[in-house]
C-alpha positions as CSV (number, residue, x, y, z in Angstrom):
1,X,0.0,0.0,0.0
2,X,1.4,3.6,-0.9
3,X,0.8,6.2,1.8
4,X,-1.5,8.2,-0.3
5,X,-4.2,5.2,0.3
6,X,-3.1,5.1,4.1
7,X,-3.3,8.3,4.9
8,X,-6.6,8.9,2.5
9,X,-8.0,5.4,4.6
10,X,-6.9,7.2,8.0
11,X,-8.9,10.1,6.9
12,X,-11.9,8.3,6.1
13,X,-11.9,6.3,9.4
14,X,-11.3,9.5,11.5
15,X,-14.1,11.3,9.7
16,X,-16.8,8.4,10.2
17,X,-15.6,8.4,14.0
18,X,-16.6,12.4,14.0
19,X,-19.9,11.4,12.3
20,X,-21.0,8.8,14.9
21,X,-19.5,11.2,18.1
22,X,-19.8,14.9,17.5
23,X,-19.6,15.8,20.7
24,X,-16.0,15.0,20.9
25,X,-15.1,17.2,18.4
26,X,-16.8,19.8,20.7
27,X,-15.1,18.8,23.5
28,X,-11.6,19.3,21.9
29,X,-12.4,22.5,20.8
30,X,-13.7,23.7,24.1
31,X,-10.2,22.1,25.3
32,X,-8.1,24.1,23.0
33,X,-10.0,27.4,23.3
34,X,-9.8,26.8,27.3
35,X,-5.7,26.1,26.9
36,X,-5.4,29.6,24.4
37,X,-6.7,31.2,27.3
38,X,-4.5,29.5,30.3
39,X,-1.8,29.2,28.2
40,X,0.8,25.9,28.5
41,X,0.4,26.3,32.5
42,X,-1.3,23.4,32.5
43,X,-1.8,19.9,30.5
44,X,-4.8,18.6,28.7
45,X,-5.6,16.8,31.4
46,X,-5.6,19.6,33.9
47,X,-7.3,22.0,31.7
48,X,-10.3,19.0,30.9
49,X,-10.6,18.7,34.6
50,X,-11.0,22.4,35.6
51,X,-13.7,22.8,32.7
52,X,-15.9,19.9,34.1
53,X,-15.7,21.1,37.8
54,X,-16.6,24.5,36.5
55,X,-19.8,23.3,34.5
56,X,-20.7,21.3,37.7
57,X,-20.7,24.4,40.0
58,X,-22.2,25.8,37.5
59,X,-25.3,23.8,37.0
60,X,-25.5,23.1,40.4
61,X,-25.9,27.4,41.4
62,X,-28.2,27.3,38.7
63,X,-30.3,24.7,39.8
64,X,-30.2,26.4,43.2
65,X,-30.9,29.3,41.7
66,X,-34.0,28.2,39.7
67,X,-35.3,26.6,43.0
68,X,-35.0,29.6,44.4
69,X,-36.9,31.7,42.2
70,X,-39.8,29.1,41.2
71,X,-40.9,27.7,44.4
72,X,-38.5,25.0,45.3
73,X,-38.7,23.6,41.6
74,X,-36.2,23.5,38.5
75,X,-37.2,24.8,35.0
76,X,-36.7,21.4,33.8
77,X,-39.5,20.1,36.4
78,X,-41.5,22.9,35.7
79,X,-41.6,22.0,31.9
80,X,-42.0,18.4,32.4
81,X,-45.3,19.2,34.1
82,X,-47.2,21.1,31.9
């Protein structure tokens, strides 16, 4: 096999994997943007940790939040019972 076919078979496999799990692709982007802005302070694997403790404080203060404001019931629960 030449390396044309390899690399054109490599880029067929990587684009079917994007197809069936786009949220990855997200993910890595949301990485990188999140590293542009801390610089190379930390690693990937720093920088993927502090995004998912962030967007778990921050769901949980909104959830507080929307319990607060509509009688000790989320949005979400709110919706689900209309």
């Amino acid at each position: 096999m030449d390396s044309n076919n390899i690399t054109h078979k490599s880029d067929m496999l990587a684009n079917s994997i994007h197809e069936m799990f786009p949220e990855q692709s997200h993910e890595d982007n949301t990485v990188l943007r999140a590293r542009g802005i801390l610089g190379d302070k930390y690693t990937t694997e720093e920088v993927k940790s502090m995004l998912a403790s962030y967007e778990y404080l921050i769901n949980v203060w909104l959830e507080e939040y929307e319990r607060k404001i509509f009688d000790k019931k989320t949005l979400k629960e709110l919706l689900r019972n209309l």
